[in-house]
KOLROGU-348776 format. One record per residue (C-alpha): residue in one letter; x, y, z. Coordinates in steps of 0.02 Angstrom, whole numbers. Layout:
<pts>
 rest      x      y      z
    A      X      Y      Z
...
</pts>
This chain:
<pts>
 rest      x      y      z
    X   7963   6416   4252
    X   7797   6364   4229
    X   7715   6212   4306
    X   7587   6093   4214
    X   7450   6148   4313
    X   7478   6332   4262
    X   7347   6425   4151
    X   7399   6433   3986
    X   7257   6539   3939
    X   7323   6710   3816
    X   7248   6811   3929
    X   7319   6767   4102
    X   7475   6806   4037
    X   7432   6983   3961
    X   7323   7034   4148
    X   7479   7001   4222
    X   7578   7112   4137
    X   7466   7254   4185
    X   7535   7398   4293
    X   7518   7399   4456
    X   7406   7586   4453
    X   7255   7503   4347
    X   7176   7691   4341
    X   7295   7734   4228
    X   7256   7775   4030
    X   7282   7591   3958
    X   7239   7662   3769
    X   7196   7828   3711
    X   7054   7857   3572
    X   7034   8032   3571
    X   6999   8068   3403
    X   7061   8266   3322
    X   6960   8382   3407
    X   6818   8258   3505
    X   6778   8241   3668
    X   6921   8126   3767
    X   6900   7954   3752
    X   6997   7836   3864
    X   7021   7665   3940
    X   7110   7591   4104
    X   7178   7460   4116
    X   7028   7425   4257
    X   6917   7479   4122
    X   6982   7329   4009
    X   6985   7212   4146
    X   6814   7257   4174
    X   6740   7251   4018
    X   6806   7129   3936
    X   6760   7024   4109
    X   6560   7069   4059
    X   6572   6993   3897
    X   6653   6865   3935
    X   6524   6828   4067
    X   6384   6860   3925
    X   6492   6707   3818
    X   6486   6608   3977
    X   6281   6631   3978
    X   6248   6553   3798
    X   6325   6424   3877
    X   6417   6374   3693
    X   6534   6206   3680
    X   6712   6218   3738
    X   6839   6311   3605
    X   6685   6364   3505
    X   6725   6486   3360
    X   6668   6658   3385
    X   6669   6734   3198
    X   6696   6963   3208
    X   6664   7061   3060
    X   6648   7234   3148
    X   6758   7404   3131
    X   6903   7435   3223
    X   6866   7504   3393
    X   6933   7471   3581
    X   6777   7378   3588
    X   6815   7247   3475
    X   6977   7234   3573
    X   6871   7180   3722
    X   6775   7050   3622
    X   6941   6987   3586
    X   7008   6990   3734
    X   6839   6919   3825
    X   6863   6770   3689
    X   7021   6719   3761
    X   6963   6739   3954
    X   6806   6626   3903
    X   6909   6507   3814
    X   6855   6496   3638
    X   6943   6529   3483
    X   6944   6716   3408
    X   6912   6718   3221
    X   6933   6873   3154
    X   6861   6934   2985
    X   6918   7060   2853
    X   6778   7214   2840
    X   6812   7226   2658
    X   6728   7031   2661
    X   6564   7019   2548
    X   6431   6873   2559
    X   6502   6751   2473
    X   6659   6752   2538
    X   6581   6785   2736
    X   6448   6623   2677
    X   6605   6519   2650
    X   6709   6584   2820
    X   6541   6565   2922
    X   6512   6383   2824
    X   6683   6330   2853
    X   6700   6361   3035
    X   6540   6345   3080
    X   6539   6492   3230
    X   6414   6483   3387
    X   6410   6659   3399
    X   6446   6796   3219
    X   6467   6954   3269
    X   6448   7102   3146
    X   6432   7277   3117
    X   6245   7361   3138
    X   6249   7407   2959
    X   6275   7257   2902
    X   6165   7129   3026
    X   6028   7110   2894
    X   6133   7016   2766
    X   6251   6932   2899
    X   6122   6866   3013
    X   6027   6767   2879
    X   6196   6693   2803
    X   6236   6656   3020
    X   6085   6585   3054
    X   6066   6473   2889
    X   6247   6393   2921
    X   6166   6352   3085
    X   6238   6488   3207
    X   6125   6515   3348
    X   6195   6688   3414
    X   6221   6856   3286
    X   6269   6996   3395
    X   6297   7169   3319
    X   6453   7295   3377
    X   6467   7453   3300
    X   6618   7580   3286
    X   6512   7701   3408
    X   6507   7591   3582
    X   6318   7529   3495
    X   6268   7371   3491
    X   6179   7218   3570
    X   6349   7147   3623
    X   6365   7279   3728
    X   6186   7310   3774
    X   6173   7113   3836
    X   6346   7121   3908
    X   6299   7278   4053
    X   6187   7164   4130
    X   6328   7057   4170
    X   6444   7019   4304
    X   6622   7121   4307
    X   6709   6986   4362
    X   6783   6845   4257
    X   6920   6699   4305
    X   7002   6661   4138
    X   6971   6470   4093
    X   7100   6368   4116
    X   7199   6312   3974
    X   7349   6238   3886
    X   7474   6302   3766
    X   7426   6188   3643
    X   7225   6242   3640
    X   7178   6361   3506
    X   7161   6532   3526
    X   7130   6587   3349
    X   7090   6533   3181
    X   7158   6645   3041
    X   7109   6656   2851
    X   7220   6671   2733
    X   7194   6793   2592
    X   7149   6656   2469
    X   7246   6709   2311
    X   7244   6543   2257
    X   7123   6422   2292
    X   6988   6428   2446
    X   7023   6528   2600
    X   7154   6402   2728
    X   7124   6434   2914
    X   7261   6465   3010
    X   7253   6378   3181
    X   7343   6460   3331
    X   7362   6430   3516
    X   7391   6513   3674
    X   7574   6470   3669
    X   7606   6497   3488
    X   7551   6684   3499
    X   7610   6725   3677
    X   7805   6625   3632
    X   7785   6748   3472
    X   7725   6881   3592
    X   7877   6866   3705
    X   8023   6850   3613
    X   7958   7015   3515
    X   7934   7091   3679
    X   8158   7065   3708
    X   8207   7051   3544
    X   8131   7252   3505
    X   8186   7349   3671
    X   8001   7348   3735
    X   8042   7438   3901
    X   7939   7542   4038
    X   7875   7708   3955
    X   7843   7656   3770
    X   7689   7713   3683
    X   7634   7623   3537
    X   7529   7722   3411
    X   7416   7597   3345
    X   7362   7620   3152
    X   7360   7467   3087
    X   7168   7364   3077
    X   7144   7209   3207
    X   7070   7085   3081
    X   7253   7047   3029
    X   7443   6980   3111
    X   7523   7142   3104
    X   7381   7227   3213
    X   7281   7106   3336
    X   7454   6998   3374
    X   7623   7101   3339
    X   7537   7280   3393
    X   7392   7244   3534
    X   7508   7105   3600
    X   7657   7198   3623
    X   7576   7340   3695
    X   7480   7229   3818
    X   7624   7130   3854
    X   7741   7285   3900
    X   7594   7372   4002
    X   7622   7489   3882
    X   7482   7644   3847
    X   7429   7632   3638
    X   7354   7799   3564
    X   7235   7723   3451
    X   7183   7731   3289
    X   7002   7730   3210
    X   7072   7727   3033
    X   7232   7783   2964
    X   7253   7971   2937
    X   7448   8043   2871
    X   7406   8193   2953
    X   7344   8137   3117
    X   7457   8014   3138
    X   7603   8125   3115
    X   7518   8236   3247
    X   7493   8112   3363
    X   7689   8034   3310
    X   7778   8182   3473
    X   7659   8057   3604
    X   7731   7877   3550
    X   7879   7811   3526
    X   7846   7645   3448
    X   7765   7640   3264
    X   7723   7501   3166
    X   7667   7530   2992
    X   7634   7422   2822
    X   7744   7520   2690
    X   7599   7620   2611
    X   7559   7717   2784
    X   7774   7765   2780
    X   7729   7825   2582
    X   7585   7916   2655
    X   7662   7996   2787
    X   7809   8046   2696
    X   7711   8150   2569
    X   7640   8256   2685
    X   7761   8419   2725
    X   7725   8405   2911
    X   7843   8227   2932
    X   7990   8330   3004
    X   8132   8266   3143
    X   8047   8355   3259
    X   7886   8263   3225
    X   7977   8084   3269
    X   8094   8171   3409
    X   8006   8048   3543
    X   7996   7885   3432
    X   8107   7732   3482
    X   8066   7619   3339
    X   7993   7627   3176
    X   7942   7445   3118
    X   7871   7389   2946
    X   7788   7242   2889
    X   7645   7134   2788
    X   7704   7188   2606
    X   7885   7208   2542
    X   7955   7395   2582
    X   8041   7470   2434
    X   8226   7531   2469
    X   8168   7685   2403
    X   8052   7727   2544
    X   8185   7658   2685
    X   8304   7781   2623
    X   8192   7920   2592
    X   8130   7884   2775
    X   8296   7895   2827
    X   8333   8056   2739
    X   8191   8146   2834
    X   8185   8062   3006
    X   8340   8012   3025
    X   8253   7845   3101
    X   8303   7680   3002
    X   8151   7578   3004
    X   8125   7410   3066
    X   8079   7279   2926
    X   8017   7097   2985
    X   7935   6950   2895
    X   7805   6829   2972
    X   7640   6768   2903
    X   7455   6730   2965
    X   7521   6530   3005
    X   7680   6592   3114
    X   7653   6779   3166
    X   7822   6841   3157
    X   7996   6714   3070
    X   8125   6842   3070
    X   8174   7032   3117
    X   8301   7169   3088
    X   8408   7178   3242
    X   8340   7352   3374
    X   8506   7334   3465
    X   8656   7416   3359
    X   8752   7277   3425
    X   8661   7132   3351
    X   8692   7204   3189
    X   8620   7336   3067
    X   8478   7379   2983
    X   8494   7345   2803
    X   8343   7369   2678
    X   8281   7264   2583
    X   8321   7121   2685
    X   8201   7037   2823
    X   8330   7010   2955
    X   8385   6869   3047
    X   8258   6718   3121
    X   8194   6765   3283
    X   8274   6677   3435
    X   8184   6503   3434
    X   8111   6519   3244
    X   8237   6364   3126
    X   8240   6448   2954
    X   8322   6370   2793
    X   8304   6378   2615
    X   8305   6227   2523
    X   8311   6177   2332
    X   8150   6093   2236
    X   8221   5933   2296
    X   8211   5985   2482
    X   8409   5998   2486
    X   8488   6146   2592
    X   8547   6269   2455
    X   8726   6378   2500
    X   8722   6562   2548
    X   8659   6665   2442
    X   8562   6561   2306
    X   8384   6555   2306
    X   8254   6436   2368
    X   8113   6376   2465
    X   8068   6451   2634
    X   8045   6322   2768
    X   8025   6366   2971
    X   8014   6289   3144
    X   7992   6338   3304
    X   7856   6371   3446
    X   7761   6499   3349
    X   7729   6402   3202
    X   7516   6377   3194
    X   7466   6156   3220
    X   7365   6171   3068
    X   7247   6204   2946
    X   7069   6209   3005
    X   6974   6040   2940
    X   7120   6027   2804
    X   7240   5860   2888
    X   7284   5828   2701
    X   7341   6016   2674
    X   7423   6035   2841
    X   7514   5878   2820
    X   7552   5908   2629
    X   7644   6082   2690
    X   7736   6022   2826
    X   7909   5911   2810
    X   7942   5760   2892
    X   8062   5832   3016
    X   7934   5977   3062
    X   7976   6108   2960
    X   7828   6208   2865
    X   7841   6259   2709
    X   7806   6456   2695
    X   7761   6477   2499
    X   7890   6612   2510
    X   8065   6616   2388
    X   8202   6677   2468
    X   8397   6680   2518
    X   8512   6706   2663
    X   8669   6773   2629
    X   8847   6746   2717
    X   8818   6871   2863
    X   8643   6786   2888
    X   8530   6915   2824
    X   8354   6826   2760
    X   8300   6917   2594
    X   8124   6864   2528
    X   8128   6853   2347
    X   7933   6830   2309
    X   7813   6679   2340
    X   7844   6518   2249
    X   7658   6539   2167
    X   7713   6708   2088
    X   7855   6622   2012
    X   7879   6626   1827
    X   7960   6495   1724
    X   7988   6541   1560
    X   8050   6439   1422
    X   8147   6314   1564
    X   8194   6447   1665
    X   8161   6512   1852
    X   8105   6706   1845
    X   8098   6790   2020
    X   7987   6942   1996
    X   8042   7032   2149
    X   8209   7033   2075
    X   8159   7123   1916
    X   8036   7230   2031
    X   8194   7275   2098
    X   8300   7351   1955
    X   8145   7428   1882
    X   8100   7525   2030
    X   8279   7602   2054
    X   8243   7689   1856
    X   8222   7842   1850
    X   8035   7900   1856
    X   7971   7737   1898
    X   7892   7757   2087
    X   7838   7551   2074
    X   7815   7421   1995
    X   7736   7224   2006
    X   7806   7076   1886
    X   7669   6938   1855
    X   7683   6784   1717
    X   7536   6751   1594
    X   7524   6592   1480
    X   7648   6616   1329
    X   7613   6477   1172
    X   7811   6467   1154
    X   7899   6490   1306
    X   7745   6425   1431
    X   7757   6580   1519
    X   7822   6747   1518
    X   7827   6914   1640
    X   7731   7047   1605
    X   7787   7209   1705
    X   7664   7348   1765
    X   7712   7515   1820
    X   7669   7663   1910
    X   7774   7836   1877
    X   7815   7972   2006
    X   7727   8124   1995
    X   7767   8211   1841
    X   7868   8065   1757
    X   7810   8017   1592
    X   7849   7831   1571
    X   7885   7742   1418
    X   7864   7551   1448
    X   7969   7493   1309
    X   8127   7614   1351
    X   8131   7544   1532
    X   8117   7367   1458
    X   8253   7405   1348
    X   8352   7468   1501
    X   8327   7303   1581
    X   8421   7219   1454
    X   8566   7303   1503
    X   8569   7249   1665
    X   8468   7074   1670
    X   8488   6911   1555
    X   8371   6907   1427
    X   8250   6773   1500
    X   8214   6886   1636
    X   8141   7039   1532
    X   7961   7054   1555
    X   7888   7045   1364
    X   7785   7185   1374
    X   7760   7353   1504
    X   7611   7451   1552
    X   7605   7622   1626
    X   7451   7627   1731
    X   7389   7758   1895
    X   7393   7621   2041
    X   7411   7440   2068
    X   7279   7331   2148
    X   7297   7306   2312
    X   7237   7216   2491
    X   7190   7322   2645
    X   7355   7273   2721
    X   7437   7351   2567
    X   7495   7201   2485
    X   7501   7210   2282
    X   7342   7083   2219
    X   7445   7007   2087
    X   7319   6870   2058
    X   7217   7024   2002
    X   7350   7078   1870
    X   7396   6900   1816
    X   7186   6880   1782
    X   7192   7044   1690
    X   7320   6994   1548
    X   7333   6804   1543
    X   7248   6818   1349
    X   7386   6942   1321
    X   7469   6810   1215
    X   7347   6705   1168
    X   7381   6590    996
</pts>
């Protein structure tokens, strides 16, 4: 039980949870064929201890922002971790960011300290120091750098500052598919309640490995990965970038995985995925984009593993999960599980009504994970919250009898045509179960009779010729007419974001004058 005087702070929690033997390899880098490259635990203590103490020395306000645009390495895990210990707020940036969209993050949050890969210091440091940052520090996927350069000269030992649960730990950005970039504002005890009731609620026990692939700018791999790991005292094998073939050879030394559904595609094209290759793994776990049933069976086929598939989002970390334990239930594709322990899901009607089982609706959640806010927006944060607490997810979904959450799509990718509410996901899913058809996205453009109408776009399997207009004609054997996309195009991939999520403000931009008067 803890006391009101206890520190809060992220990172108290996660020391504790260190072993006992602190010489002992906390996360493994080695990349194929290099030289070994590993961490203790001491070794994170340590470090992360330095630049913390370096933070302390720019003497910055309290809960000042500190704004990372670097590659993934362990030493951008001890930034992270050194922003926690010094108590300011993490705010992590996607390395696929430009200028104009770093010049809004950097104007928006206005950061005392950017930090940035070498490379890319030239055009960062003048948008930094124009928004009126006075520290750009550079941190490179090599160990190079003047982070790390000023932080040697400082002290290896650190006292985390003391802090509440409800002081903020992180700001997130959303991906902005509408409208300007929201920040997503976190505390200590929204990510470390998240953080624990993952820690029960998947098996984490004494032993596990995590192979850590996913990137740290994100969720899935800074909170639901590194924390869990942490948390557990568990040793990660880590991950530069994502490689099928290395991560299947690495796959004998974990035995937790967690994946977005285009590594599990990957992975399962290459010959060497075998049952002997996942002999050691506990838990497969998916997340960040919708998995096709497809690839959970075809998983299932070779590995005889049944992955994991969960829902959360930047505001909440993780709402719901497939039950680990056999007991609490089974696995069942295309469905997101049941709300965590703690998380209040329901799906209401446009009215804000509670809809029955099984009929679709709007997403709403509560519970001690859910983020206090959107950075600078009160209107916006107050706008998507109810007025008994609940927030309002975007997403479209339904919970059927046995409990099982389904997500159908988000409310913005809705489509109403002529009157009527079309769920793309739901199409989605009868035209990726044709034959030939490896995926496919729905979107609505602007329609001069019917307001709207869906437009379906489609990727074949190798080999398979597709013919747009014979799978549309399918459809109409299966769906009611108001549902049939309008028109179909073949194409060789779909647009996507680096957590593999299908851009369909991208497609919905690239044929809204497909029926124009």
């Amino acid at each position: 039980m803890s006391t009101a005087t206890e520190n809060q702070n992220l990172y108290a929690a996660l020391r504790a949870a260190f072993p006992a033997d602190l010489d002992a390899v906390a996360i493994d880098a080695t990349e194929p064929g290099g030289q070994p490259l590993r961490y203790s635990w001491r070794d994170l203590e340590r470090a992360s201890a330095m630049v913390a103490n370096l933070l302390d020395s720019l003497e910055l306000p309290p809960a000042s922002r500190i704004a990372v645009q670097v590659e993934k390495s362990v030493e951008a895990v001890l930034l992270y971790l050194a922003t926690l210990r010094a108590g300011h707020v993490f705010l992590p940036l996607n390395t696929a960011y430009q200028s104009a969209e770093i010049g809004y993050f950097v104007g928006n949050a206005e950061p005392a300290v950017v930090v940035c890969s070498p490379a890319n210091h030239g055009w960062v440091s003048k948008i930094a120091f124009k928004a009126g940052t006075r520290h750009v520090f550079t941190l490179g996927d090599d160990r190079s750098g003047t982070l790390l350069e000023r932080a040697s000269h400082c002290s290896d030992q650190h006292a985390p500052v003391q802090r509440a649960a409800d002081d903020l730990a992180a700001i997130l950005y959303t991906s902005g598919t509408t409208g300007r970039s929201k920040g997503a504002m976190l505390s200590h005890g929204n990510l470390l309640s998240n953080a624990r009731v993952l820690k029960d609620y998947w098996g984490w026990k004494e032993g596990d490995v995590l192979l850590h692939a996913l990137p740290i700018f994100h969720v899935h791999g800074l909170f639901v990965a590194l924390h869990g790991a942490l948390l557990n005292g568990s040793k990660m094998l880590w991950m530069a970038r994502f490689d099928p073939k290395v991560a299947i050879a690495k796959l004998p030394e974990a035995t937790v995985f967690m994946g977005v559904p285009t590594l599990y595609v990957r992975m399962l094209a290459d010959p060497a995925l075998t049952k002997d290759a996942v002999r050691n793994i506990r838990l497969f776990i998916s997340g960040s984009a919708p998995l096709l049933i497809e690839t959970f069976k075809d998983w299932q086929a070779r590995t005889g593993h049944t992955i994991l598939e969960r829902y959360g989002m930047s505001e909440t970390a993780m709402l719901t999960s497939n039950p680990y334990r056999a007991e609490d239930g089974e696995r069942r594709g295309g469905t997101v599980g049941f709300p965590l322990p703690g998380v209040d899901l329901r799906v209401v009607d446009d009215a804000g009504q509670a809809v029955p089982p099984g009929e679709i609706g709007g997403i709403q959640v509560r519970g001690p994970n859910v983020f206090q806010g959107y950075w600078r927006m009160p209107e916006k944060t107050a706008e998507e919250f109810t007025a008994d607490g609940f927030f309002k997810t975007g997403d479209v979904g339904r919970v059927d009898a046995a409990g099982y959450v389904t997500i159908v799509g988000r409310s913005k990718d809705l489509i109403i045509s002529g009157g009527y509410n079309v769920y793309p996901a739901e199409i989605e899913g009868f035209l990726n179960e044709m034959p030939g058809v490896a995926e496919s996205a729905v979107v609505g453009v602007p329609h001069p009779d019917f307001g709207e109408v869906g437009v379906a776009v489609l990727i074949g399997k190798p080999g398979a010729a597709l013919d747009g207009d014979a799978l549309l004609a399918a459809l109409r054997q299966q769906l009611a007419n108001f549902k049939i996309p309008k028109r179909a195009f073949v194409v060789e991939s779909l647009p996507r974001n680096t957590m593999g999520k299908v851009q369909k403000n991208l497609l919905r931009e690239q044929h809204k004058g497909l029926f124009a008067a």
